[in-house]
N, C-alpha and C positions, 0 to 999 in steps of 0.2 A: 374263286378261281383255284384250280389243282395244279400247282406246282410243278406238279409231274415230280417231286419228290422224296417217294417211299422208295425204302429200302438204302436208298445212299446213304455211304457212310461219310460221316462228316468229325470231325475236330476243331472244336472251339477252345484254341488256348486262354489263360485265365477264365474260364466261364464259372466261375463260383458263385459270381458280383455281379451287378453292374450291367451294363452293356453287351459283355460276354455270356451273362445269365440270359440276358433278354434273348439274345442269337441263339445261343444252345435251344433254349426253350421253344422260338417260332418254328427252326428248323425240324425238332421232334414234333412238335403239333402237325407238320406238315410229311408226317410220315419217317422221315428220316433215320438213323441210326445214328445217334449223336457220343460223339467223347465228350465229357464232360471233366474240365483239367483246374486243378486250384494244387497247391502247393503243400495242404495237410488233407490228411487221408477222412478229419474231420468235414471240412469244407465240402469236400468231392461229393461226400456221403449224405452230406443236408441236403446239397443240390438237387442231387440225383433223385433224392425221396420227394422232393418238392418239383418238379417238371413231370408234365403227362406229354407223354407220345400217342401221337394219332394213330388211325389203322396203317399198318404194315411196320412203325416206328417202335425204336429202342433207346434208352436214354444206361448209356453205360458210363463208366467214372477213370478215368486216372490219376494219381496222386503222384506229384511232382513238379520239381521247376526246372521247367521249360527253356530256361535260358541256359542250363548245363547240356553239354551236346550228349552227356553218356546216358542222361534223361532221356532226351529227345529220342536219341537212335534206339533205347527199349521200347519207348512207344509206338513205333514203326515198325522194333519183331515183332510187338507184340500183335499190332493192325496195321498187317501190310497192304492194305488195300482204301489205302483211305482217296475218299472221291474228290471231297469236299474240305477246302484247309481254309480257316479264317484263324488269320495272326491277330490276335487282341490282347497278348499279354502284354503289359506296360507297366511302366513306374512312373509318375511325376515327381516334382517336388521345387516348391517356390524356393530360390535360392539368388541372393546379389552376383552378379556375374564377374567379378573379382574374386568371389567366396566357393568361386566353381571350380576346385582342383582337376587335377590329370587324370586323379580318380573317380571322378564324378561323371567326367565326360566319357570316361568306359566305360563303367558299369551303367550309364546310360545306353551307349549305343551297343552294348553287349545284350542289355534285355530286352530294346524298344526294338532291335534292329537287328543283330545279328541271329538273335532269338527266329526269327520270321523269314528269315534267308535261309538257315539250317535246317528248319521243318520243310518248306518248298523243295531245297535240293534233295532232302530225304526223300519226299513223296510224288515230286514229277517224273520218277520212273514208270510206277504202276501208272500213275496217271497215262503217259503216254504208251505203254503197251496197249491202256485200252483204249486209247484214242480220246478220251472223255475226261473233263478234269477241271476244277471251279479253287483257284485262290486268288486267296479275298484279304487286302491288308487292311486293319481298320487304325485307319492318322486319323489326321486330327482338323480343325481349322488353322491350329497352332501352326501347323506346316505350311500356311503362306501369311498368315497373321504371326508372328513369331513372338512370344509372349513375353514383356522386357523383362518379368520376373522370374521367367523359367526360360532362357536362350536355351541349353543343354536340350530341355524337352524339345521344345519347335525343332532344334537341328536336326531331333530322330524322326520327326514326323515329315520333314520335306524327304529327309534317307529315303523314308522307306516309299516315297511318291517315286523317287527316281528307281528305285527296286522294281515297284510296281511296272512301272512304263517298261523298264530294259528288259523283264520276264516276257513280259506281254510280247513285244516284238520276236523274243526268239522262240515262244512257239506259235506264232502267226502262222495259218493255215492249217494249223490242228481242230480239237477238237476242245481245246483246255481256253479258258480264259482266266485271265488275272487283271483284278482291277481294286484299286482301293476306293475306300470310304473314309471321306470326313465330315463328323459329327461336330456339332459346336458343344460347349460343354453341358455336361449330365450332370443332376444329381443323384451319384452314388457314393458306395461306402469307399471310406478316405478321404471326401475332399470337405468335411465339416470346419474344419480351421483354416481349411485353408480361404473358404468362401466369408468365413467369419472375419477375417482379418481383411477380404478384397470390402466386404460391406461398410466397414469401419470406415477405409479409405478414402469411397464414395460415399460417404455422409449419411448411409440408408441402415435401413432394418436389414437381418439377412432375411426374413419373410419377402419382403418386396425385391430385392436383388436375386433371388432366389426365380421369383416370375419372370425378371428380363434375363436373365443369365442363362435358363438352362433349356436344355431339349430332353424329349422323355427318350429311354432307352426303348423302347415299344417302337418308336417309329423309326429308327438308327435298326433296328433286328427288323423290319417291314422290308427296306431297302437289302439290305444282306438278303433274306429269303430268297427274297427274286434274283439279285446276280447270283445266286449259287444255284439258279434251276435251270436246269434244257430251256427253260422258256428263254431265259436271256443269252441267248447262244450270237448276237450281234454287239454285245456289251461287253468288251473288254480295251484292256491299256487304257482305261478311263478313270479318272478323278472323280469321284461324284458328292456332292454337295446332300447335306442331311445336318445344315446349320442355322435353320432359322431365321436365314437371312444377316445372319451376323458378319458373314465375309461380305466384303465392302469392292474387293477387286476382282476383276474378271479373266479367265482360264481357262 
């Protein structure tokens, strides 16, 4: 199936890793013009050399975090026309909910959340002068399963659902959609200790907690692909499920 998407330019924040790589990656294979965003100028540049772009498609690099706004706003003189915005920068980290200071729940919801607010309001201009316009938040399951070892995480993941919903409604009847994705959890880089310590807990190998635990980032970037193409032009202000079956309650 053809996307219908060569030539868009898209931005995949954090895409070095993970999930982000996965996204950046589909969306080049499917023609696109991709940013490609990690925090050192190393990371950007491995990415970049490692992702092929299909016919009409570019796989280009920026170096920076994204959660500083003087970041952000040069990536937007830099590519004022950006089509396609999927927010996937993030931070976790397993922490006792006592042990969660004042600081922790900012710089949480400063990178999971206000990080993903500030590219949007950058880029729904151009979006709306051309009438055409696809952002994408990628939460989590965390955001209705709310994870008692990481409350701080879950609180940014439901944030950014009600973000998602309140965009969606105000540009209802454009041509822009905005709708999040949540993934159950992946195995990528950073969460080796932290799956090795949940294995421990539940009595298992991490090999076998490994099999029920996670989802591949390949089919988490399948689902992205399509909401950020013409084709899903009736898909928006939606929640969408890419968990495995691991959420248990209905939405």
């Amino acid at each position: 199936m053809d996307l219908q998407l060569k030539g868009k330019l898209a931005l995949v924040s954090g895409s070095t890793a993970g999930i982000g790589y996965a996204i950046a990656a589909a969306l080049a294979a499917e023609g696109a013009r991709v940013i490609v965003n990690g925090r050192s100028q190393a990371s950007v540049d491995a990415a970049v050399a490692t992702i092929s772009a299909g016919p009409g498609g570019q796989v280009l690099g920026f170096a920076g975090d994204l959660s500083k706004a003087a970041v952000a706003e040069s990536l937007v003189r830099q590519y004022p026309d950006i089509e396609i915005l999927v927010n996937n920068l993030g931070i976790f980290e397993p922490k006792p909910f006592e042990d969660i200071d004042d600081a922790d729940w900012l710089r949480f919801f400063d990178v999971n959340v206000l990080s993903g607010v500030r590219l949007a309001r950058l880029c729904l201009p151009a979006m709306k002068a051309a009438n055409w316009g696809r952002i994408i938040f990628i939460s989590s399951e965390s955001a209705v399963q709310i994870p008692a070892e990481m409350i701080h995480y879950g609180m940014t993941k439901t944030a950014q659902l009600a973000v998602s919903r309140g965009l969606a409604e105000s540009v209802a009847g454009t041509g822009i959609t905005v709708n999040s994705v949540l993934p159950g959890p992946t195995r990528s880089r950073g969460v080796g200790d932290f799956v090795e310590a949940l294995a421990k807990a539940d009595g298992t190998t991490v090999e076998a907690f490994e099999k029920q635990f996670f989802e591949t980032p390949q089919e988490i970037a399948n689902m992205v692909a399509y909401i950020a193409s013409p084709l899903s032009s009736g898909t928006t202000g939606a929640a969408l499920r890419v968990d495995g079956g691991c959420l248990k309650s209905a939405f």
